[in-house]
N, CA, C and O atoms as a DFTB+ gen file, in Angstrom:
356 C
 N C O
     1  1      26.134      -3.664      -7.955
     2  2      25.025      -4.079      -7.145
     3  2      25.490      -5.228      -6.245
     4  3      26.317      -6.047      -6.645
     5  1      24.957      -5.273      -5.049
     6  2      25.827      -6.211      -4.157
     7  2      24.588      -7.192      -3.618
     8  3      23.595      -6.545      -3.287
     9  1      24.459      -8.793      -3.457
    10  2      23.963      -9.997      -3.648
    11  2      22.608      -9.211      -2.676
    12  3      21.427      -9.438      -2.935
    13  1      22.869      -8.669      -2.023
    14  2      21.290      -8.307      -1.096
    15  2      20.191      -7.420      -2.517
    16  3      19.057      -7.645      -2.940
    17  1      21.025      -6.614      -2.792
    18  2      20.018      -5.186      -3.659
    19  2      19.729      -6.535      -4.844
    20  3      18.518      -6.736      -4.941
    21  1      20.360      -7.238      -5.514
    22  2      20.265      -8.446      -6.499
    23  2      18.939      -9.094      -6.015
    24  3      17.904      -8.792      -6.609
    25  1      18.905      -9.919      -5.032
    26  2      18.181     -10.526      -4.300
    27  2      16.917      -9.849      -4.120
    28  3      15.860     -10.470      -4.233
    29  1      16.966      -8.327      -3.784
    30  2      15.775      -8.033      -3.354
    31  2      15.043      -7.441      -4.846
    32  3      13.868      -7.073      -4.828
    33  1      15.793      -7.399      -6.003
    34  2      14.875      -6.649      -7.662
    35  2      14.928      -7.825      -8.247
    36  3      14.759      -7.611      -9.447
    37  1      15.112      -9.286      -8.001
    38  2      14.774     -10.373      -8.833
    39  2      13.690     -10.599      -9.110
    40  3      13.046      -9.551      -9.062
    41  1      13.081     -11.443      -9.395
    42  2      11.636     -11.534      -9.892
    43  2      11.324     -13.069      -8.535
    44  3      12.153     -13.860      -8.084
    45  1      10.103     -12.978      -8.304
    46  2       9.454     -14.527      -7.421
    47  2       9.481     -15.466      -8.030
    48  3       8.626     -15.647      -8.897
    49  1      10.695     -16.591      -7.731
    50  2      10.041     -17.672      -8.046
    51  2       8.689     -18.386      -8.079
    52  3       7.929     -18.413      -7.111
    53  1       8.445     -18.953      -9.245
    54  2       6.827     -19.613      -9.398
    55  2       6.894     -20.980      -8.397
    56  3       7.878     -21.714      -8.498
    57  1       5.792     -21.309      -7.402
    58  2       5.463     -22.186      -6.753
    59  2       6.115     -23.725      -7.137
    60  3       5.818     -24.333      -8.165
    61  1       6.785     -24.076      -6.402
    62  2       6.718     -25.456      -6.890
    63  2       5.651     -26.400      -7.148
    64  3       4.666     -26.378      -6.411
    65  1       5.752     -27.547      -8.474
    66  2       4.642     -28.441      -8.809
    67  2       4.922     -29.611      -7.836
    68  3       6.024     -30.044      -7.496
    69  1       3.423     -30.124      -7.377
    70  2       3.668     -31.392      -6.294
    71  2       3.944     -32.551      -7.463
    72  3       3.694     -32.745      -8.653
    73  1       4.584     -33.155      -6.409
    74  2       4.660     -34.462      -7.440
    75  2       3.544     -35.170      -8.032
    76  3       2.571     -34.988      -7.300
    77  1       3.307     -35.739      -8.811
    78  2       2.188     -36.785      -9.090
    79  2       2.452     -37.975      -8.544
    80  3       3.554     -38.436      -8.248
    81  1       0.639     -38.792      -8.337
    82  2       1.174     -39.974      -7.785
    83  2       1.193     -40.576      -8.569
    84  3       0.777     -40.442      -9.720
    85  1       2.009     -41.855      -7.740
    86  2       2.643     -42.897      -8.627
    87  2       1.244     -43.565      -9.343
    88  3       0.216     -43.177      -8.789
    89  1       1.102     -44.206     -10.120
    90  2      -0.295     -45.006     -10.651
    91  2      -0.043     -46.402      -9.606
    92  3       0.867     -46.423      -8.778
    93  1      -0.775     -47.260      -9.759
    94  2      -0.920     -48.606      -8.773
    95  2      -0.335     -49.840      -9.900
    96  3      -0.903     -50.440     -10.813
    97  1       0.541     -49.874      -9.561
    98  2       1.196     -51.635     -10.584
    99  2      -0.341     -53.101     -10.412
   100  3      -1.313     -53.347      -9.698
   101  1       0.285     -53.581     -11.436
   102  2      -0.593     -54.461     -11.162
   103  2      -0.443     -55.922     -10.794
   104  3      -0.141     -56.480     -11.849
   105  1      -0.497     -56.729      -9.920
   106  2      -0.208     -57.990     -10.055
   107  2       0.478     -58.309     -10.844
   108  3       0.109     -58.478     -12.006
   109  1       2.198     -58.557     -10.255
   110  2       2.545     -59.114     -11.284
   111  2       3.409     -58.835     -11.743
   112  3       4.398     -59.556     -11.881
   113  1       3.277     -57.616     -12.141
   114  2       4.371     -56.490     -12.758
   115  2       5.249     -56.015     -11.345
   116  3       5.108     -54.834     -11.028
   117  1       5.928     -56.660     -10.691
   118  2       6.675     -55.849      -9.487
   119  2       7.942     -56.645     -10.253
   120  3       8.638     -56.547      -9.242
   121  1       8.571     -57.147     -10.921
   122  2       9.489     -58.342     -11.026
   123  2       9.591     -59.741     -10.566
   124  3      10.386     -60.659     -10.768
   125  1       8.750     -59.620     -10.031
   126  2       8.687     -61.409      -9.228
   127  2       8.752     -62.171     -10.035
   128  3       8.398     -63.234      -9.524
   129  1       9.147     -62.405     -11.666
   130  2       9.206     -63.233     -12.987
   131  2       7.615     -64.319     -12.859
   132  3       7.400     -65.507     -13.097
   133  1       6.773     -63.196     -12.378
   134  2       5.430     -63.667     -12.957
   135  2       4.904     -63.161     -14.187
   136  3       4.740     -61.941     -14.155
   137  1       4.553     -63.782     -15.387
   138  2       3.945     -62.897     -16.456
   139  2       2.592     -62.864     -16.230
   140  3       1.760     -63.713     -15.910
   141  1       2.556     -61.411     -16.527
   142  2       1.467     -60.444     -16.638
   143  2       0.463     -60.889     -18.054
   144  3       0.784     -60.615     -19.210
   145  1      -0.346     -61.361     -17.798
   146  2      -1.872     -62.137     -19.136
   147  2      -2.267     -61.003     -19.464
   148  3      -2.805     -60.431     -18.516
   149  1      -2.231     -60.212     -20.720
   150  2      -2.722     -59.110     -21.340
   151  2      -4.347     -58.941     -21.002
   152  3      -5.098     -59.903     -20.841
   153  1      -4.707     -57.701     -20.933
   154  2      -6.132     -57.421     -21.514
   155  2      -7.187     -58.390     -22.301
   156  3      -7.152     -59.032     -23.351
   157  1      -7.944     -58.216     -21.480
   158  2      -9.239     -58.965     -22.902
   159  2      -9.053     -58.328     -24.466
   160  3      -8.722     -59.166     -25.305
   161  1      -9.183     -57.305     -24.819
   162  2      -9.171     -56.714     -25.512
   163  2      -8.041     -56.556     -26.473
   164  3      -8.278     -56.564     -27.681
   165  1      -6.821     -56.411     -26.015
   166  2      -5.729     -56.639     -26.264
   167  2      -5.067     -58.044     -26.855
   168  3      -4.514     -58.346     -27.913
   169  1      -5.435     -58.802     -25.534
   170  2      -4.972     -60.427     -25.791
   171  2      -6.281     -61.117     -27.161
   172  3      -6.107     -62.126     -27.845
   173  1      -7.356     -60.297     -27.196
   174  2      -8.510     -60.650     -28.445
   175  2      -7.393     -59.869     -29.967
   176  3      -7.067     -60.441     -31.008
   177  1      -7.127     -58.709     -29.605
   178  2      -6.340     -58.232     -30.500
   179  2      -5.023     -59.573     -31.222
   180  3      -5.065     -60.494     -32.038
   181  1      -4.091     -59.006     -30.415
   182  2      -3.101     -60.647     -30.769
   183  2      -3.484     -61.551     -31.409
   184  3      -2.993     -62.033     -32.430
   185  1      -4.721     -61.943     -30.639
   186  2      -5.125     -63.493     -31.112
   187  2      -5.446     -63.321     -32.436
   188  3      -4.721     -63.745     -33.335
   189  1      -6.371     -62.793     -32.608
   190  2      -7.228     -62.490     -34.291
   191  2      -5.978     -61.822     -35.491
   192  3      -6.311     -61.833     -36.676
   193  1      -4.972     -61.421     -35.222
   194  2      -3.611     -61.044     -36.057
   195  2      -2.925     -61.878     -36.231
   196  3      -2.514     -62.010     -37.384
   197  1      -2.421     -62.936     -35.085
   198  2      -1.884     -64.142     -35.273
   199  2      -2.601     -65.380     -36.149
   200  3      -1.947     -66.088     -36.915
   201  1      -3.917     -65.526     -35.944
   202  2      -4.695     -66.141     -36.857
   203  2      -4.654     -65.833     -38.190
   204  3      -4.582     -66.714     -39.047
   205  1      -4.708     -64.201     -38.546
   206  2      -4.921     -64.010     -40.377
   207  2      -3.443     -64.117     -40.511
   208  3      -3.180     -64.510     -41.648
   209  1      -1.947     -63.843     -39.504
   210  2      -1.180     -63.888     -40.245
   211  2      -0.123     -65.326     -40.747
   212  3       0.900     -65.419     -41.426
   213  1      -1.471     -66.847     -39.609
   214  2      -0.693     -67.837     -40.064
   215  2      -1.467     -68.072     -41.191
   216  3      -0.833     -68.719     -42.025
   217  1      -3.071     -67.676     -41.677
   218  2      -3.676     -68.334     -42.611
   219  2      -3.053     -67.450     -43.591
   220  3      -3.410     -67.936     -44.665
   221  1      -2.348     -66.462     -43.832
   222  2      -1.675     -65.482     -44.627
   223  2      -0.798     -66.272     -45.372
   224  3      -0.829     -66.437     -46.592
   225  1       0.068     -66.802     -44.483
   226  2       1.440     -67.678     -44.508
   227  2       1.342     -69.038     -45.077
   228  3       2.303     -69.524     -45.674
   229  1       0.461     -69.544     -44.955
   230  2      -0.037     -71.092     -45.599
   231  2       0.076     -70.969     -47.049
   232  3       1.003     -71.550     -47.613
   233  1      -0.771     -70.273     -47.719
   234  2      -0.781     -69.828     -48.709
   235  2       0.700     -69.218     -49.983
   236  3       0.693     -69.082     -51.207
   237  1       1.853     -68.979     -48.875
   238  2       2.846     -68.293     -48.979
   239  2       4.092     -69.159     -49.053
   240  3       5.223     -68.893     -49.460
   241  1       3.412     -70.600     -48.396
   242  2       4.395     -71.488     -48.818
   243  2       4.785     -71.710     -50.035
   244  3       5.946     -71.512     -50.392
   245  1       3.860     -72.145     -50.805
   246  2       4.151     -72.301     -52.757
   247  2       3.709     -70.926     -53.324
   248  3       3.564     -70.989     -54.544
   249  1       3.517     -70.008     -52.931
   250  2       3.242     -68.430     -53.611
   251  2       4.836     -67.995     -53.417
   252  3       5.412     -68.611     -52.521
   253  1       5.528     -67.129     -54.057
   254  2       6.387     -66.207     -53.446
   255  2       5.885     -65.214     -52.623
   256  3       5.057     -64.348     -52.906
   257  1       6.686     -65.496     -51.167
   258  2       6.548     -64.483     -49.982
   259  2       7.508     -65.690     -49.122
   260  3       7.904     -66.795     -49.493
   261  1       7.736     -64.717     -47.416
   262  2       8.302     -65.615     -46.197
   263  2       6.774     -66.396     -45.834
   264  3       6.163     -65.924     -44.875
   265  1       6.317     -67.250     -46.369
   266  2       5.399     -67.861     -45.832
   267  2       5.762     -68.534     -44.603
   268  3       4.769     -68.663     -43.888
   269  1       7.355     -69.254     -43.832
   270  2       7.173     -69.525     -43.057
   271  2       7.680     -68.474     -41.887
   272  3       7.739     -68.905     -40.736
   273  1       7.911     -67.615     -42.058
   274  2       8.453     -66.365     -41.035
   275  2       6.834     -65.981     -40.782
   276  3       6.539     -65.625     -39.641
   277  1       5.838     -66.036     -41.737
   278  2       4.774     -65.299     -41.069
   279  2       3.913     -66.456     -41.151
   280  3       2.793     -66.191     -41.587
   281  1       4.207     -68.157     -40.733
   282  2       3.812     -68.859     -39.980
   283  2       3.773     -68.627     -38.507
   284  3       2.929     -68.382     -37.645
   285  1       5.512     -68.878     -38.634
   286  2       6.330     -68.371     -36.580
   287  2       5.567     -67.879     -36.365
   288  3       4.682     -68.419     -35.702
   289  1       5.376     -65.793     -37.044
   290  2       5.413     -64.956     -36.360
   291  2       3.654     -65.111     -35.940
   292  3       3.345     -64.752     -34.804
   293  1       2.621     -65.607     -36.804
   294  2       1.408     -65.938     -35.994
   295  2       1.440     -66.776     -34.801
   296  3       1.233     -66.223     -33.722
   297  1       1.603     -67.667     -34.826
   298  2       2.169     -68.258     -33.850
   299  2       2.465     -68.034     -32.899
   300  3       1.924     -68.463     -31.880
   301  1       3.675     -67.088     -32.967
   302  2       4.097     -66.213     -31.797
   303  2       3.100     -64.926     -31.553
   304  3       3.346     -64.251     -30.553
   305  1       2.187     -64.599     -32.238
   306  2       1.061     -63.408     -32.394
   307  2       0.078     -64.128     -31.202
   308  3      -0.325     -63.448     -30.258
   309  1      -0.293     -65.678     -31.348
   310  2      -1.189     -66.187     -30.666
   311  2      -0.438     -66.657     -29.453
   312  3      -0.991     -66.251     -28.431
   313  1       0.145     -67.047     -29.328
   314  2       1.076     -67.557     -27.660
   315  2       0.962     -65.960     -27.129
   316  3       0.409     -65.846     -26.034
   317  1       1.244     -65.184     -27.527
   318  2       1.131     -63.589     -26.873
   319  2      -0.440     -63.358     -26.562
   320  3      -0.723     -63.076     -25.398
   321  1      -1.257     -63.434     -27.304
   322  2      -2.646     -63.310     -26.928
   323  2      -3.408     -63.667     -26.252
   324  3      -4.476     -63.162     -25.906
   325  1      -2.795     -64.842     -25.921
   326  2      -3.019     -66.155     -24.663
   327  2      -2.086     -66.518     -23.796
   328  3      -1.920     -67.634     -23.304
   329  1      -1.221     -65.130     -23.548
   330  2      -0.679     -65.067     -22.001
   331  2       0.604     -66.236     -22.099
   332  3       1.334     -66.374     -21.117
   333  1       0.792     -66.921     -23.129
   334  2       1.540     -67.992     -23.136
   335  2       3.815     -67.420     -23.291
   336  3       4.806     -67.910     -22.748
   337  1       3.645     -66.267     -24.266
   338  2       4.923     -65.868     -24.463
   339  2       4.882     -64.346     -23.315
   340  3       4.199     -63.386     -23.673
   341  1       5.500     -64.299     -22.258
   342  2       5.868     -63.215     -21.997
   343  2       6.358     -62.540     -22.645
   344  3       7.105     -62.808     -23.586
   345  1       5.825     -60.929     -22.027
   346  2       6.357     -59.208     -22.340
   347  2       7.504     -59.283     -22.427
   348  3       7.994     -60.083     -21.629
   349  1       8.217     -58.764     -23.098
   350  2       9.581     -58.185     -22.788
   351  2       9.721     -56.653     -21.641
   352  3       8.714     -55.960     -21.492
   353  1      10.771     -56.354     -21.063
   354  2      10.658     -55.026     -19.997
   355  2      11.484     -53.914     -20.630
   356  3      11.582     -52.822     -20.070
């Protein structure tokens, strides 16, 4: 069979898909080393995890556990919730 008779018993390619659009960035997020302040919702999230997990940790000082690793890490739970520790990318 020679590339024309090939060509003409192939099957139709299916339509190409359009691209999607891009979504809209938000303030912030372009790289300009501005940090981006989480969500209400989100940054309420953080906050209230960082809170039970330093009052967790208090307790953990004279109990056996890392009471002070899950001091930090509230800590660092609440600086995140309040826009204070930037995202990583």
């Amino acid at each position: 069979m020679t590339a024309e008779e090939n060509r003409r018993y192939s099957p139709p390619r299916p339509p190409a898909m359009p691209k999607a659009p891009e979504p809209p960035r938000a303030s912030g997020s372009g790289g300009e080393g501005i940090p981006q302040r989480p969500t209400r919702g989100a940054g309420c999230a953080w906050l209230l995890g960082g809170v039970i997990l330093v009052l967790a940790g208090v307790p953990m000082l004279v109990l056996p556990g890392p009471g002070l690793a899950a001091i930090f890490g509230g800590f660092w739970m609440i600086g995140r919730g309040l826009g204070i520790v930037p995202r990583r990318r």
